[in-house]
PDB file of N, CA, C and O in Angstrom:
ATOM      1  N   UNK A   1      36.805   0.954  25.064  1.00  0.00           N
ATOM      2  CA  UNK A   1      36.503  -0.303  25.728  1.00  0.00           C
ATOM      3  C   UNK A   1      35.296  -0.943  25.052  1.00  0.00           C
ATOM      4  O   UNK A   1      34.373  -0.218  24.681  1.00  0.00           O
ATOM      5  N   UNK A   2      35.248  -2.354  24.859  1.00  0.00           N
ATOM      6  CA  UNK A   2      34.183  -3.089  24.134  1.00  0.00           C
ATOM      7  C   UNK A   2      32.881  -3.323  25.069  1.00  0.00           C
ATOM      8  O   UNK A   2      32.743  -2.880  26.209  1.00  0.00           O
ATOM      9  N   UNK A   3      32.150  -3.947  24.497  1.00  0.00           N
ATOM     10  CA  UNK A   3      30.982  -4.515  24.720  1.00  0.00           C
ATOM     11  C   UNK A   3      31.278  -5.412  26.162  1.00  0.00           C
ATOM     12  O   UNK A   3      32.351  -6.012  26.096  1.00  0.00           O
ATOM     13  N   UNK A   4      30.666  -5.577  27.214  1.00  0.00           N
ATOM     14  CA  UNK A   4      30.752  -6.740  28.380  1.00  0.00           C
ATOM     15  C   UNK A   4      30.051  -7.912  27.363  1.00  0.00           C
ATOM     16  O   UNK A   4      29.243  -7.870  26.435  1.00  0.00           O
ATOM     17  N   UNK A   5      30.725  -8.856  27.976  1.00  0.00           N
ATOM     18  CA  UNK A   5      30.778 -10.530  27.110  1.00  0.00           C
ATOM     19  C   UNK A   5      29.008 -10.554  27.258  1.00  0.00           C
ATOM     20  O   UNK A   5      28.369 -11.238  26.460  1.00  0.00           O
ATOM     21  N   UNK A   6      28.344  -9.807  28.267  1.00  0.00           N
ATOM     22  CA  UNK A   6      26.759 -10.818  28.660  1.00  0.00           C
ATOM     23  C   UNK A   6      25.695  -9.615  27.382  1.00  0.00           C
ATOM     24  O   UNK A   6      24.612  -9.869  26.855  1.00  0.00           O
ATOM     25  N   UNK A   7      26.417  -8.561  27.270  1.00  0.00           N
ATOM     26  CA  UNK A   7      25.521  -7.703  26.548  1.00  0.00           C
ATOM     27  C   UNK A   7      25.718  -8.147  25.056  1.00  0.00           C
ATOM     28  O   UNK A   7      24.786  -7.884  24.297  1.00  0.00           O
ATOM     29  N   UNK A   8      26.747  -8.748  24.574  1.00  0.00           N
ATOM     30  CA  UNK A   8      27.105  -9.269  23.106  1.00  0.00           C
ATOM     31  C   UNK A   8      26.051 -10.264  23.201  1.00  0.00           C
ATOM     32  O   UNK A   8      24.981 -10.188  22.598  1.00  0.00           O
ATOM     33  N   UNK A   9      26.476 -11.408  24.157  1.00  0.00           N
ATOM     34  CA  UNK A   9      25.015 -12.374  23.636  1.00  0.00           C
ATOM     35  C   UNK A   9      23.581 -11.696  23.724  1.00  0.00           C
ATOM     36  O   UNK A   9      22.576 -11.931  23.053  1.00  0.00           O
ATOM     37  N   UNK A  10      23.749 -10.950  24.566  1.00  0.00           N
ATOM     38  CA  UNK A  10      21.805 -10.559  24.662  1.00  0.00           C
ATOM     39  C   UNK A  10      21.842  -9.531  22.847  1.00  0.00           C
ATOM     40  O   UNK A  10      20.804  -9.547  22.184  1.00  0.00           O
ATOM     41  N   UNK A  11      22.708  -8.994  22.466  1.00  0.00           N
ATOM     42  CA  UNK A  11      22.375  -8.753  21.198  1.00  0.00           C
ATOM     43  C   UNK A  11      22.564  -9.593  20.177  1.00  0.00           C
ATOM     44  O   UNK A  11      21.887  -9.645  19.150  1.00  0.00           O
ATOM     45  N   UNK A  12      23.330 -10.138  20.413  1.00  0.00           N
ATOM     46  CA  UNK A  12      23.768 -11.690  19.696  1.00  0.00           C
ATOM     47  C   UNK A  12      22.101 -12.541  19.721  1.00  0.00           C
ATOM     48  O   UNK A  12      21.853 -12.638  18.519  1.00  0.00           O
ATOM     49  N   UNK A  13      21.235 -12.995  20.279  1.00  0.00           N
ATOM     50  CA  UNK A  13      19.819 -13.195  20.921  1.00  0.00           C
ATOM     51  C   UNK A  13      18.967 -12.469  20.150  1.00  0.00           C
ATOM     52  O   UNK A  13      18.224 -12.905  19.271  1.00  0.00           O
ATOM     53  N   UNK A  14      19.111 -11.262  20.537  1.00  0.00           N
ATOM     54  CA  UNK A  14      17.901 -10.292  19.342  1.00  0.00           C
ATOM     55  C   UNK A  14      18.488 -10.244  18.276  1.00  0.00           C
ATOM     56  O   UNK A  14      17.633 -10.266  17.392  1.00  0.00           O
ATOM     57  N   UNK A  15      19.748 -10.176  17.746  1.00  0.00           N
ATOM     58  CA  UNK A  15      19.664 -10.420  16.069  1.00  0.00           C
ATOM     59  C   UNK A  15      19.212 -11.580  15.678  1.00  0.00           C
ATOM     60  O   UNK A  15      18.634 -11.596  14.591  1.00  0.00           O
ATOM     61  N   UNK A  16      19.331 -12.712  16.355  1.00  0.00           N
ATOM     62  CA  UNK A  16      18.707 -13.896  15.753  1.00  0.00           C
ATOM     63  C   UNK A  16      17.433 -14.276  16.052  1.00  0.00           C
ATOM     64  O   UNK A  16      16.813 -15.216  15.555  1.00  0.00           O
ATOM     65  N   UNK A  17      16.979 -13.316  17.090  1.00  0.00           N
ATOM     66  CA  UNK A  17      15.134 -13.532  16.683  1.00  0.00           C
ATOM     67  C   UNK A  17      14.529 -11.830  16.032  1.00  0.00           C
ATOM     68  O   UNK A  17      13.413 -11.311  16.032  1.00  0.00           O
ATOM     69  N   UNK A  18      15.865 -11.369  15.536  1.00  0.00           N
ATOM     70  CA  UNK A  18      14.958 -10.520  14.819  1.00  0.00           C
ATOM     71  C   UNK A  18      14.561  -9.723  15.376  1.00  0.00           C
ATOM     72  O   UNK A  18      13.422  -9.610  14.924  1.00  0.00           O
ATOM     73  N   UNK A  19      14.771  -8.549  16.589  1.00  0.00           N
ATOM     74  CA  UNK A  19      14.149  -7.801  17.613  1.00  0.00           C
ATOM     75  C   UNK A  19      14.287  -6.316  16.730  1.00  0.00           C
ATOM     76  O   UNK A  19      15.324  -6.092  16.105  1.00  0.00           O
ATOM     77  N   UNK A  20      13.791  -5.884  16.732  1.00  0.00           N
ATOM     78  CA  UNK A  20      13.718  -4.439  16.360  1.00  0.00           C
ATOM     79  C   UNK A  20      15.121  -3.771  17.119  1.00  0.00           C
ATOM     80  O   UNK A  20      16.042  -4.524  17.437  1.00  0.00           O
ATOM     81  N   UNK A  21      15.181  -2.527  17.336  1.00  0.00           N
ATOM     82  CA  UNK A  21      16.656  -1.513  18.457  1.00  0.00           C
ATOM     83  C   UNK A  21      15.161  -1.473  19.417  1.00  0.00           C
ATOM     84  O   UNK A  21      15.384  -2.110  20.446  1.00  0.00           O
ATOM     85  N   UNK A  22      13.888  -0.995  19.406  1.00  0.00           N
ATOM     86  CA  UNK A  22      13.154  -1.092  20.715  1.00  0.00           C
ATOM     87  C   UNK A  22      12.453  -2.008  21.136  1.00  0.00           C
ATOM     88  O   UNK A  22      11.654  -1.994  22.072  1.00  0.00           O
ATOM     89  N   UNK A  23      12.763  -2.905  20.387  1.00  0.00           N
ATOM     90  CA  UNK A  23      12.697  -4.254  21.554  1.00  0.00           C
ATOM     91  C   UNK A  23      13.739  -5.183  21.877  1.00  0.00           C
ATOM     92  O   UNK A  23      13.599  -6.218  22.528  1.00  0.00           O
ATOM     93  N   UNK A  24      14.858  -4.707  21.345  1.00  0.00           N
ATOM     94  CA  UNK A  24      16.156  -5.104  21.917  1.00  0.00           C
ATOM     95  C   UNK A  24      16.356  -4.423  23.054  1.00  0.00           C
ATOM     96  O   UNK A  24      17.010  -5.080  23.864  1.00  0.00           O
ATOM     97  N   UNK A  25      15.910  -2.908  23.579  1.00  0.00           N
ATOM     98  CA  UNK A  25      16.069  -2.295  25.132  1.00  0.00           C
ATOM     99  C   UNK A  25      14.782  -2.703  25.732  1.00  0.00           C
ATOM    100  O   UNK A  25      14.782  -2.487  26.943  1.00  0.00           O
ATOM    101  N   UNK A  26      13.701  -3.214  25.295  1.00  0.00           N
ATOM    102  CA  UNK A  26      12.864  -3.836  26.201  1.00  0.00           C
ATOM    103  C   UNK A  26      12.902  -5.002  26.680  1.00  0.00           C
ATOM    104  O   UNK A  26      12.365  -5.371  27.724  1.00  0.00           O
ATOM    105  N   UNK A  27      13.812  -5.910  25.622  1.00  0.00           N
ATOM    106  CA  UNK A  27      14.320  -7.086  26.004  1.00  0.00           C
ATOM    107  C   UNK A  27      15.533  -7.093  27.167  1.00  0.00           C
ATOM    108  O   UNK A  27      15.802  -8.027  27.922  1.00  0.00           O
ATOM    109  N   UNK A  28      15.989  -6.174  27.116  1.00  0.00           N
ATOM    110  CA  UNK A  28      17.094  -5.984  28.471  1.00  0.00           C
ATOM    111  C   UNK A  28      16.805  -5.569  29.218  1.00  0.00           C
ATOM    112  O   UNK A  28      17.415  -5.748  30.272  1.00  0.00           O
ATOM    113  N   UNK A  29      15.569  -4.660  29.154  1.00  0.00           N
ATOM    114  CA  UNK A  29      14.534  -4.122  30.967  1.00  0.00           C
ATOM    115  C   UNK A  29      14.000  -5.643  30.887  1.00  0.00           C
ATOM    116  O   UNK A  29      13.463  -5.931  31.957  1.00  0.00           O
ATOM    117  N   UNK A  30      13.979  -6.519  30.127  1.00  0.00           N
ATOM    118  CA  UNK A  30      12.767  -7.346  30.997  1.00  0.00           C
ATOM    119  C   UNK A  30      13.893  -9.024  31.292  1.00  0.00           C
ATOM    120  O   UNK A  30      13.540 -10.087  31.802  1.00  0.00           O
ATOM    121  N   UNK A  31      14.950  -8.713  30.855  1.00  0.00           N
ATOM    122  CA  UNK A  31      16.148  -9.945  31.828  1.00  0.00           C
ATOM    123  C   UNK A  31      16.766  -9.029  33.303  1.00  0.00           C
ATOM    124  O   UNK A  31      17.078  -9.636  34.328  1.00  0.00           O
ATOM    125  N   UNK A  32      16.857  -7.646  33.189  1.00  0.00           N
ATOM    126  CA  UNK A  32      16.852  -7.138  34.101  1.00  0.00           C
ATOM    127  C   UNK A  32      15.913  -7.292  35.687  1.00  0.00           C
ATOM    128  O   UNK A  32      16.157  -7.437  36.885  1.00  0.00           O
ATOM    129  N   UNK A  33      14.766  -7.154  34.804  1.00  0.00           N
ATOM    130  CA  UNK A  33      13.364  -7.586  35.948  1.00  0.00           C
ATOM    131  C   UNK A  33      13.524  -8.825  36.217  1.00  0.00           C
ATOM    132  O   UNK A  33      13.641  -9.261  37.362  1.00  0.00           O
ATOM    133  N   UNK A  34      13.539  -9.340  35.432  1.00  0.00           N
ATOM    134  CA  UNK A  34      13.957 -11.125  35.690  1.00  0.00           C
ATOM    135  C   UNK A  34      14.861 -11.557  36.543  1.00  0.00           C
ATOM    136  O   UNK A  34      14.706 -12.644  37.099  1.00  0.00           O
ATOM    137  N   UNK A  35      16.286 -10.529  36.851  1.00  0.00           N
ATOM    138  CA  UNK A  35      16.929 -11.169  37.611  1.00  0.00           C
ATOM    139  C   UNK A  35      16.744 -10.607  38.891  1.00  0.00           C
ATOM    140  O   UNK A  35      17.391 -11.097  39.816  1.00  0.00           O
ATOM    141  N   UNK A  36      16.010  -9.707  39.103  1.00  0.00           N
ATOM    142  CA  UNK A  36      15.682  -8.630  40.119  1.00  0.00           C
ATOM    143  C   UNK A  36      14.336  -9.345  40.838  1.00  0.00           C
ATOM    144  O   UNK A  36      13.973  -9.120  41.993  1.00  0.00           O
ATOM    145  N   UNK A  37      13.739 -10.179  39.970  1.00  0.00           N
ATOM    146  CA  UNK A  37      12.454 -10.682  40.982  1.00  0.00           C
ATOM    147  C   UNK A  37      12.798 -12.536  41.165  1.00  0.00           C
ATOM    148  O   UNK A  37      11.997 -13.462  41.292  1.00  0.00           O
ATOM    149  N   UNK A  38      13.983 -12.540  41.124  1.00  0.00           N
ATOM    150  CA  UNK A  38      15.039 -13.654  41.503  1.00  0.00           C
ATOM    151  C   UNK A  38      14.838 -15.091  40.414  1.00  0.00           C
ATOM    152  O   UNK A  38      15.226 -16.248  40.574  1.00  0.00           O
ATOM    153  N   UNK A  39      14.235 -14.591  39.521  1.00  0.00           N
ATOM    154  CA  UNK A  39      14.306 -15.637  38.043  1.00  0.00           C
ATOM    155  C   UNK A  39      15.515 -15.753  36.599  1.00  0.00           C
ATOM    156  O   UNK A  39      15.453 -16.061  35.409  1.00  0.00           O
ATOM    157  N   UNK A  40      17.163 -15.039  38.135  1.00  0.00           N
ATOM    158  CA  UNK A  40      18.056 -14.779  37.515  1.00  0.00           C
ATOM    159  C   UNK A  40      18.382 -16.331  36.526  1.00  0.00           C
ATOM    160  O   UNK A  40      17.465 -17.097  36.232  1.00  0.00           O
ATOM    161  N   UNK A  41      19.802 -16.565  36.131  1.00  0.00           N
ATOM    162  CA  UNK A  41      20.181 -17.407  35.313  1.00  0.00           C
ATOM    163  C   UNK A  41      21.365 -18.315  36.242  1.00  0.00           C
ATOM    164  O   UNK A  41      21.696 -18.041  37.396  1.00  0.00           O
ATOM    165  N   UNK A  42      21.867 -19.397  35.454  1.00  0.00           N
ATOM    166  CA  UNK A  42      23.020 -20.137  36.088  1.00  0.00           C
ATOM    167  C   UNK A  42      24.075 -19.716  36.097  1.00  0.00           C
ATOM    168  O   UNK A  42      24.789 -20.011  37.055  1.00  0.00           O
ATOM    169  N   UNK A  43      24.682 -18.724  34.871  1.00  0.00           N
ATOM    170  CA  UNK A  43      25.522 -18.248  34.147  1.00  0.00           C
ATOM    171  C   UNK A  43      26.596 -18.029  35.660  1.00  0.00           C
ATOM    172  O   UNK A  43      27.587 -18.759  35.680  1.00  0.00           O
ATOM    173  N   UNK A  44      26.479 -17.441  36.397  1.00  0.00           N
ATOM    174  CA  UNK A  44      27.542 -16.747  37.580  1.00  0.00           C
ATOM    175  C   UNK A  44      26.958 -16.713  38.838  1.00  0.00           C
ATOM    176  O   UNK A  44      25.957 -17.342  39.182  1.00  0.00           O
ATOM    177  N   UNK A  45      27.412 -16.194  39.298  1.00  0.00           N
ATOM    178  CA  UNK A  45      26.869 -15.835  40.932  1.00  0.00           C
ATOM    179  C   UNK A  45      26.208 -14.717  41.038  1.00  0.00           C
ATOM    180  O   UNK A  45      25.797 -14.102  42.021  1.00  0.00           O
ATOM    181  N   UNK A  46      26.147 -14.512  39.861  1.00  0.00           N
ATOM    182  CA  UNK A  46      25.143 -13.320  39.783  1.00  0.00           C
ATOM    183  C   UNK A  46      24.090 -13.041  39.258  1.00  0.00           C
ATOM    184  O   UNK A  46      23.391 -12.046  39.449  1.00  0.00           O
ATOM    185  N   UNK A  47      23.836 -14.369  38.202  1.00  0.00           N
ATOM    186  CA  UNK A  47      22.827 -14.825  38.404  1.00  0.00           C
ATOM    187  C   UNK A  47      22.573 -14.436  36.685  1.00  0.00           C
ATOM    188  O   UNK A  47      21.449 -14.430  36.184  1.00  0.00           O
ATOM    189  N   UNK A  48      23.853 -14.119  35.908  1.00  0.00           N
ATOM    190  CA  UNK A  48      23.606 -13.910  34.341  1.00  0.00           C
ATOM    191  C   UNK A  48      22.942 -15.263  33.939  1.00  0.00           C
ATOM    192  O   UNK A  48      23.031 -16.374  34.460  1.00  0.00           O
ATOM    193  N   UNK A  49      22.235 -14.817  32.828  1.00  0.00           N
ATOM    194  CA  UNK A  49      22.056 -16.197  31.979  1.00  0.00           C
ATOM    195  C   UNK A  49      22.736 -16.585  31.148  1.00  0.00           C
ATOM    196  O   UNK A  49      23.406 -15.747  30.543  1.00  0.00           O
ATOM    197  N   UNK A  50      22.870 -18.308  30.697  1.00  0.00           N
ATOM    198  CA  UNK A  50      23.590 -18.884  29.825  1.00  0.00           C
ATOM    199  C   UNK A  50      23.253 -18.292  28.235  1.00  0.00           C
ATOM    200  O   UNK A  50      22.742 -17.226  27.889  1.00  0.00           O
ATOM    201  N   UNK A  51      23.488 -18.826  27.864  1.00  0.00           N
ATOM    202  CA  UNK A  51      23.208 -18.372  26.104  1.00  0.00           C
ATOM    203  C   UNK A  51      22.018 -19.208  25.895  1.00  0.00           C
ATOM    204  O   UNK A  51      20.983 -18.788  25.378  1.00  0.00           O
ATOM    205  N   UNK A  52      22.187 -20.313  26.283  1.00  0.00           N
ATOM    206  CA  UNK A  52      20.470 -20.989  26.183  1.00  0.00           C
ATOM    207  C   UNK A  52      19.282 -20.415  26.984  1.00  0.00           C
ATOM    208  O   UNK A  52      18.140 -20.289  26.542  1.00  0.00           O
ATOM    209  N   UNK A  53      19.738 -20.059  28.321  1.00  0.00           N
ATOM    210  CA  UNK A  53      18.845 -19.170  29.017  1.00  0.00           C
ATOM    211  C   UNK A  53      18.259 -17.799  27.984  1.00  0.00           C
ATOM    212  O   UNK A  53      17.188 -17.230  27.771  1.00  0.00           O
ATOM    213  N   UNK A  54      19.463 -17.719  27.599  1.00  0.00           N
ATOM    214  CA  UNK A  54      18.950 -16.112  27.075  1.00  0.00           C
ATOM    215  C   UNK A  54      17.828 -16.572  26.197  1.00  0.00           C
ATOM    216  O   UNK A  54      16.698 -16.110  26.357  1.00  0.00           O
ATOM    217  N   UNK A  55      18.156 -17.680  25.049  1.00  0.00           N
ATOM    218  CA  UNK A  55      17.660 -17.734  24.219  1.00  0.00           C
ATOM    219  C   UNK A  55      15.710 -18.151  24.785  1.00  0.00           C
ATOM    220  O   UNK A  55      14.727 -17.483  24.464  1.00  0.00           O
ATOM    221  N   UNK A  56      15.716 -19.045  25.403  1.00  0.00           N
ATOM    222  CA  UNK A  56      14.333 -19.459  26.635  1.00  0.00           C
ATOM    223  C   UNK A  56      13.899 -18.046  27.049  1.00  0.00           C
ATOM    224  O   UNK A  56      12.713 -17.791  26.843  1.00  0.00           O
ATOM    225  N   UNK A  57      14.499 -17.285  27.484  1.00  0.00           N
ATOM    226  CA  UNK A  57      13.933 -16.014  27.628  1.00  0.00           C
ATOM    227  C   UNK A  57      13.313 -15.101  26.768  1.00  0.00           C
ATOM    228  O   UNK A  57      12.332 -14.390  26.986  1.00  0.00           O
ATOM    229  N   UNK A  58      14.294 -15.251  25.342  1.00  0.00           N
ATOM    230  CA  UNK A  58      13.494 -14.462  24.674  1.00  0.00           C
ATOM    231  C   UNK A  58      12.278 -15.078  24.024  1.00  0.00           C
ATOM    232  O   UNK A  58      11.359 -14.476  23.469  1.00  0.00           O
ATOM    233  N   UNK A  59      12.424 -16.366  24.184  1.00  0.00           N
ATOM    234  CA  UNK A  59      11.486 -16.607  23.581  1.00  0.00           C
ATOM    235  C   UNK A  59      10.034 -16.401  24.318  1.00  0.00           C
ATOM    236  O   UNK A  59       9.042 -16.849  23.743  1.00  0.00           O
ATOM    237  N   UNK A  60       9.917 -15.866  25.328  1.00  0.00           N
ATOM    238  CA  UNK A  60       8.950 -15.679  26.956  1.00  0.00           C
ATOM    239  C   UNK A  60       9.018 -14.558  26.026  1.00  0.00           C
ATOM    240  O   UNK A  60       8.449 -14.441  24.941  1.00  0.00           O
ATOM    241  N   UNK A  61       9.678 -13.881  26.527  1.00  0.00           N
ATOM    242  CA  UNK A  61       9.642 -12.472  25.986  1.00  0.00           C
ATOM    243  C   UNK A  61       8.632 -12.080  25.004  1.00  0.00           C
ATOM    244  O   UNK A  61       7.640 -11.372  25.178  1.00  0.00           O
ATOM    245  N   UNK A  62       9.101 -12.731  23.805  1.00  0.00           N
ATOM    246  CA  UNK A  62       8.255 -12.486  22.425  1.00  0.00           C
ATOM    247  C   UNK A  62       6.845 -12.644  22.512  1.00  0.00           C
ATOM    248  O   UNK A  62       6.027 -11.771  22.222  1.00  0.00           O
ATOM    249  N   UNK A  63       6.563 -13.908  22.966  1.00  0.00           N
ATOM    250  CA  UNK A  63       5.341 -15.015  23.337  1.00  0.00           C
ATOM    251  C   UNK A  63       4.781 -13.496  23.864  1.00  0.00           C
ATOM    252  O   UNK A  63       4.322 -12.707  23.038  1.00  0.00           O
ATOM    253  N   UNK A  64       4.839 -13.235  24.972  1.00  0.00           N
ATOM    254  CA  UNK A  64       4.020 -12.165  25.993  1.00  0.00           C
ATOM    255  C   UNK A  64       4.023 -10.462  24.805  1.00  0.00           C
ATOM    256  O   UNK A  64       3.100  -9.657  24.684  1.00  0.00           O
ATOM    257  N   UNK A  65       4.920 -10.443  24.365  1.00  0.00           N
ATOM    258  CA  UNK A  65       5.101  -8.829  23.199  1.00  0.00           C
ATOM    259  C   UNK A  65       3.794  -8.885  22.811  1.00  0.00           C
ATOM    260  O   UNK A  65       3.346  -8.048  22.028  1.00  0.00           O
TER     261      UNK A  65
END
């Protein structure tokens, strides 16, 4: 079984800013926290983020690294 469609873009995201493999799993604890302290995304009802979201995120992300 493949990849879920939301984990391709979040690596899809760190290959194009370049994330290391450990800050590609710190980058997914910290959209995790994000959607958990309710600064989820539009993406679903569940609150995934869009591909632009992701991308706004990582860029938070990095900024704070």
């Amino acid at each position: 079984m493949g990849k879920k469609d939301d984990l391709k873009q979040v690596d899809s995201i760190a290959r194009e800013f370049r994330m290391s493999p450990e800050l590609r799993k710190a980058f997914g604890i910290f959209l995790e926290k994000e959607k958990r302290n309710g600064h989820g995304g539009t993406g679903n009802n569940r609150g995934d983020f869009t591909y632009q979201e992701l991308r706004q995120k990582a860029k938070e992300f990095l900024e704070d690294s």
